[in-house]
VEXZAMI-800040 format. One record per residue (C-alpha): residue number from 1; residue in three letters; x, y, z. Coordinates in Angstrom, 2 decimals, always signed. Layout:
<timis>
<timi><k>NUM</k><r>ala</r><c1>X</c1><c2>Y</c2><c3>Z</c3></timi>
...
</timis>
This chain:
<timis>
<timi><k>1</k><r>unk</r><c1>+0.00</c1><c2>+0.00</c2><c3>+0.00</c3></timi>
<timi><k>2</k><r>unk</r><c1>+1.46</c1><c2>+3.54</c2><c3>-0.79</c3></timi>
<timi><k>3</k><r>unk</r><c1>+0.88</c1><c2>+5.60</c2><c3>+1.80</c3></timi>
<timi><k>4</k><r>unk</r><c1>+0.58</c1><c2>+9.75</c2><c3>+1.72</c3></timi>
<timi><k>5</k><r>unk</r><c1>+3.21</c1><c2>+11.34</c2><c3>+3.35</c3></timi>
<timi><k>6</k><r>unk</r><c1>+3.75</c1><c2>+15.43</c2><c3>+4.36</c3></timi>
<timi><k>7</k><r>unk</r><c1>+6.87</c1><c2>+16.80</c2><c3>+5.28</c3></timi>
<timi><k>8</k><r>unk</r><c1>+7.24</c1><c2>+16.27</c2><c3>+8.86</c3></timi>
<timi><k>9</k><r>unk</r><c1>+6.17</c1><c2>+12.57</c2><c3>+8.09</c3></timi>
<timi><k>10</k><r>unk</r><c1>+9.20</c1><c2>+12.11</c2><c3>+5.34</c3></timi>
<timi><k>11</k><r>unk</r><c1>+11.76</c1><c2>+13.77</c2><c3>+7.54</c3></timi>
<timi><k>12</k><r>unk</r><c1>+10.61</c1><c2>+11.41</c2><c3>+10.18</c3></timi>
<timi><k>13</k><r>unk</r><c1>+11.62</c1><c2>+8.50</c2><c3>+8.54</c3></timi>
<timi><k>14</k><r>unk</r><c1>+14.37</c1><c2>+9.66</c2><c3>+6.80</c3></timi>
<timi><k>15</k><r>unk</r><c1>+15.57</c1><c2>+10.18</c2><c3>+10.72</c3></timi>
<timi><k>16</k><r>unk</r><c1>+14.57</c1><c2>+6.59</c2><c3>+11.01</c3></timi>
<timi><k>17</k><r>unk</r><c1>+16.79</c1><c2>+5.64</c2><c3>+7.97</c3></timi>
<timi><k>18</k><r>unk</r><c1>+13.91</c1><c2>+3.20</c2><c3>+6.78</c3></timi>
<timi><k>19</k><r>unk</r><c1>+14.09</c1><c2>+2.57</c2><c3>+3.04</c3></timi>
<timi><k>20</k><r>unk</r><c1>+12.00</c1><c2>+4.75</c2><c3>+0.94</c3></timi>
<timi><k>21</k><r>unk</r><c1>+10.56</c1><c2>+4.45</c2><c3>-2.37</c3></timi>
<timi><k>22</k><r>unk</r><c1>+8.93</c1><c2>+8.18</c2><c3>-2.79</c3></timi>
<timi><k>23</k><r>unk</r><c1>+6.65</c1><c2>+9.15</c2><c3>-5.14</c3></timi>
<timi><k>24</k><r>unk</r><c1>+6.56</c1><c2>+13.39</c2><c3>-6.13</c3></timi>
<timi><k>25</k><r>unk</r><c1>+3.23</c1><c2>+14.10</c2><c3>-7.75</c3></timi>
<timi><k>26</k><r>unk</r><c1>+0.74</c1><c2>+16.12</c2><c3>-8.54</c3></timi>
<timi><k>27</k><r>unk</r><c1>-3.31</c1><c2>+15.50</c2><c3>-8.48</c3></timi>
<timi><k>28</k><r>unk</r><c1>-3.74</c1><c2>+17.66</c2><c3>-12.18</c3></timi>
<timi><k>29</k><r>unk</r><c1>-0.50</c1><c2>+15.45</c2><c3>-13.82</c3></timi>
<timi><k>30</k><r>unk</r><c1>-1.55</c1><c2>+13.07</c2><c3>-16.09</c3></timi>
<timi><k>31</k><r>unk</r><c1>+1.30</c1><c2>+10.93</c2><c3>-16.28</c3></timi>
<timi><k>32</k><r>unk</r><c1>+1.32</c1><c2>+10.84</c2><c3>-12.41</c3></timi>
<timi><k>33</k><r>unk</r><c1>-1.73</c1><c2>+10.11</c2><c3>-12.48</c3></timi>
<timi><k>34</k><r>unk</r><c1>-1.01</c1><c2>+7.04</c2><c3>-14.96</c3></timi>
<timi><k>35</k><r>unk</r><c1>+2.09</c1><c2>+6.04</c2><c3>-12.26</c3></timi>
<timi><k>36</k><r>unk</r><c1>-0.19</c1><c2>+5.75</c2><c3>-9.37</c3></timi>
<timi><k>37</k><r>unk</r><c1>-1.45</c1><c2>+2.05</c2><c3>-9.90</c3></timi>
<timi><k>38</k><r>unk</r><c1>+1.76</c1><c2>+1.26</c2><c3>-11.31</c3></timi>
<timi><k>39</k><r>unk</r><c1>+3.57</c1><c2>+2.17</c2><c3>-7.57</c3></timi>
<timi><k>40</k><r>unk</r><c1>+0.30</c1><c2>+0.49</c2><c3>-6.22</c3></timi>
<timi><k>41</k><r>unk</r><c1>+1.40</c1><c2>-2.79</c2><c3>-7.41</c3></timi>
<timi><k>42</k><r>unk</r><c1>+5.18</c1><c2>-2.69</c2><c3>-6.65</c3></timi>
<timi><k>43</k><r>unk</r><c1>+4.59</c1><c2>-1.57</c2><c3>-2.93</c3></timi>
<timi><k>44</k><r>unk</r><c1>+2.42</c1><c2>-4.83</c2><c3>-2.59</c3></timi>
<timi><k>45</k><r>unk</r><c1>+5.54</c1><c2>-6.46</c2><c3>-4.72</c3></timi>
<timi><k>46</k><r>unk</r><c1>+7.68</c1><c2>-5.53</c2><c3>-2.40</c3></timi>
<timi><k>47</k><r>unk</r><c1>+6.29</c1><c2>-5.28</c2><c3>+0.98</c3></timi>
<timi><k>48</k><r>unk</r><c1>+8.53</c1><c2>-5.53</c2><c3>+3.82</c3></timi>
<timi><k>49</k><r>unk</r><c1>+11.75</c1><c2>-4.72</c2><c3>+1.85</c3></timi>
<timi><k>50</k><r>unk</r><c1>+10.52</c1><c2>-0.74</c2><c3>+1.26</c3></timi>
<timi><k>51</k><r>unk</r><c1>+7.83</c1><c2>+1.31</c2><c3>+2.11</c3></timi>
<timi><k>52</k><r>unk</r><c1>+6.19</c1><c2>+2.91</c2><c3>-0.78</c3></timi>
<timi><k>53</k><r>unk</r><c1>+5.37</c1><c2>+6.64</c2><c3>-0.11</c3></timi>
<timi><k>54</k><r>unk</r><c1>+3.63</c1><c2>+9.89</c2><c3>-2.13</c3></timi>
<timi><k>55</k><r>unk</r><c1>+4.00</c1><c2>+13.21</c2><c3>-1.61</c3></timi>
<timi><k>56</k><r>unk</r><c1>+2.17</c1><c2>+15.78</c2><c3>-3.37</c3></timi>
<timi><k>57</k><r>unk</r><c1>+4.85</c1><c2>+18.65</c2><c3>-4.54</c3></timi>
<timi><k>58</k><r>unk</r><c1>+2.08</c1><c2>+21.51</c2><c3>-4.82</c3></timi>
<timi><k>59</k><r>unk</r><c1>+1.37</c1><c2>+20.96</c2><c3>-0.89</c3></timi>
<timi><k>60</k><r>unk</r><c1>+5.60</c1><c2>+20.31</c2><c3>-0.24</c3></timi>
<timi><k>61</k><r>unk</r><c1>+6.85</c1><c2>+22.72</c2><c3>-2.04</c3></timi>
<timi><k>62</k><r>unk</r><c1>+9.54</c1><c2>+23.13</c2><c3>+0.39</c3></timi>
<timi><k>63</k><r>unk</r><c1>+10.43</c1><c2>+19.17</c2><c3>-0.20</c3></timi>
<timi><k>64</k><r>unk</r><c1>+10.36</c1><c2>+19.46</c2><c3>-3.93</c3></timi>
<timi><k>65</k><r>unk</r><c1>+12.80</c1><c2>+22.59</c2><c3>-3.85</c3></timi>
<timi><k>66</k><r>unk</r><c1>+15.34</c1><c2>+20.41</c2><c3>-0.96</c3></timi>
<timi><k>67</k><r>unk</r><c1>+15.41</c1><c2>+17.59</c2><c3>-3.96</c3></timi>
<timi><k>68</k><r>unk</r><c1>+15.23</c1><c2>+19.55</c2><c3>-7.15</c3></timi>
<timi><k>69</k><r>unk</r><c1>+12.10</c1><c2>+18.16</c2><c3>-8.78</c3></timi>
<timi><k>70</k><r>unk</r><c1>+11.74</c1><c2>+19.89</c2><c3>-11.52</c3></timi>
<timi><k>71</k><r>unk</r><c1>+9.54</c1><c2>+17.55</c2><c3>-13.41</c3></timi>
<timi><k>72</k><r>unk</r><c1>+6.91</c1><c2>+15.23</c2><c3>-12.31</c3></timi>
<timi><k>73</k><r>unk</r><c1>+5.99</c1><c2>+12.26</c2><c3>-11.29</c3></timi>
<timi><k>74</k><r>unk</r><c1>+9.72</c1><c2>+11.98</c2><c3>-10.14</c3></timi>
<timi><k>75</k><r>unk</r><c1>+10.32</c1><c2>+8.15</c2><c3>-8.22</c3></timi>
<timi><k>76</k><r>unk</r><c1>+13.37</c1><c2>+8.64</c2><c3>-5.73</c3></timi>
<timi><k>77</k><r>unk</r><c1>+14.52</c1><c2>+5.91</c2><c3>-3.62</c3></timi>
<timi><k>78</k><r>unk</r><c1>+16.22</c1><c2>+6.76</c2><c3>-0.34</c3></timi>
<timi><k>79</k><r>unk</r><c1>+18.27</c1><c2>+4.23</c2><c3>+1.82</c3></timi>
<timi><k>80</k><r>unk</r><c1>+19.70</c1><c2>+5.12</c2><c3>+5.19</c3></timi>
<timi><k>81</k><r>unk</r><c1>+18.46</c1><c2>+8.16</c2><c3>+5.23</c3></timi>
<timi><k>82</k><r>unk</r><c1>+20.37</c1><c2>+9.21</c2><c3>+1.83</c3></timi>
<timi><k>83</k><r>unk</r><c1>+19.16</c1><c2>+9.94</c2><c3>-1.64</c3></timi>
<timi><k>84</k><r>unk</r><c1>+20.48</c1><c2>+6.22</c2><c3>-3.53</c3></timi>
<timi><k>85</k><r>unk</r><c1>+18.07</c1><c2>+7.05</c2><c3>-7.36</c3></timi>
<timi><k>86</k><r>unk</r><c1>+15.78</c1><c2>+8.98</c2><c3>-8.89</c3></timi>
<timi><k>87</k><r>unk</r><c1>+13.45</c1><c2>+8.54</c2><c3>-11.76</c3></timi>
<timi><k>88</k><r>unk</r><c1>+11.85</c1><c2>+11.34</c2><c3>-13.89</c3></timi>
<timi><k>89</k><r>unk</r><c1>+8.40</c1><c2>+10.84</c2><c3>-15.80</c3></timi>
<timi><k>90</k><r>unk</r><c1>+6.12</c1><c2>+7.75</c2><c3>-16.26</c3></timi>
<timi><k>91</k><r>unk</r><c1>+8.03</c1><c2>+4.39</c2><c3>-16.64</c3></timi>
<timi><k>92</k><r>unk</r><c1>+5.32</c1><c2>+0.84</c2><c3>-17.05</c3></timi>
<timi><k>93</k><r>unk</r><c1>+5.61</c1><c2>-1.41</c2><c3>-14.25</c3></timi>
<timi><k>94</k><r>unk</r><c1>+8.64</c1><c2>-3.27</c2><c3>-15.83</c3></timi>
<timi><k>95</k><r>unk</r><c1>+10.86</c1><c2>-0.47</c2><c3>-16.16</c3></timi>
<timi><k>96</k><r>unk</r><c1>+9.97</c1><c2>+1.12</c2><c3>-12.69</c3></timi>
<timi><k>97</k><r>unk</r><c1>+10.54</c1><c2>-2.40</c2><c3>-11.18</c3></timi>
<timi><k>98</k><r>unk</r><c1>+13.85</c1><c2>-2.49</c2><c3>-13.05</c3></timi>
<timi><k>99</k><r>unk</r><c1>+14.90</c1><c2>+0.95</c2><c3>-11.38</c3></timi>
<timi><k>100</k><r>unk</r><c1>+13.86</c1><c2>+0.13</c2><c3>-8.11</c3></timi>
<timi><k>101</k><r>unk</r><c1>+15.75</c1><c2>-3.34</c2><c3>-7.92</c3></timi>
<timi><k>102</k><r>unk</r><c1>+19.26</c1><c2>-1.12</c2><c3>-8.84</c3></timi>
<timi><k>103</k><r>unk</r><c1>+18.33</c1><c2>-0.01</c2><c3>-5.11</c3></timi>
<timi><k>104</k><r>unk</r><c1>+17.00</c1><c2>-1.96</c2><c3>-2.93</c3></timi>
</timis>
């Protein structure tokens, strides 16, 4: 399940140093839109290995300006509480499952 994250939520766990598979979106993007049952299914594909979070960059803008998105949906994956890849614009499930297994 990908869950919805804010700021204070992400910092938390990057405190934590959990393993993070974030997704930066928008509600009006279409591609993100087209990502979101794409993530839906990995996070279930990978359950207990990563948690699978999104965070909208319209209500973080603060977040998207620490990481430089510049273009959404952008798919970073963070590992001990550091930025290890990052993904700009729609990939199928294949290729985002390709990019995420570089990582994790």
């Amino acid at each position: 399940m990908v869950k919805m994250f804010k700021g204070a939520d992400f910092r938390a766990a990057m405190k934590e140093q959990r393993t993070l598979v974030v997704d930066f979106y928008a509600d009006w993007c279409g591609p993100c839109r087209m990502l979101a049952p794409v993530m839906e299914g990995l996070s279930d594909e990978y359950e207990g290995k990563a948690e699978f979070v999104k965070i909208d960059v319209d209500d973080n803008p603060d977040l998207a300006r620490d990481y430089s998105i510049m273009s959404i949906p952008c798919v970073m994956v963070f590992k001990g509480g550091a930025l290890a890849g990052k993904n700009v614009g729609f990939a199928p499930k294949d290729a985002m499952k390709e990019f995420i297994d570089k990582y994790i």
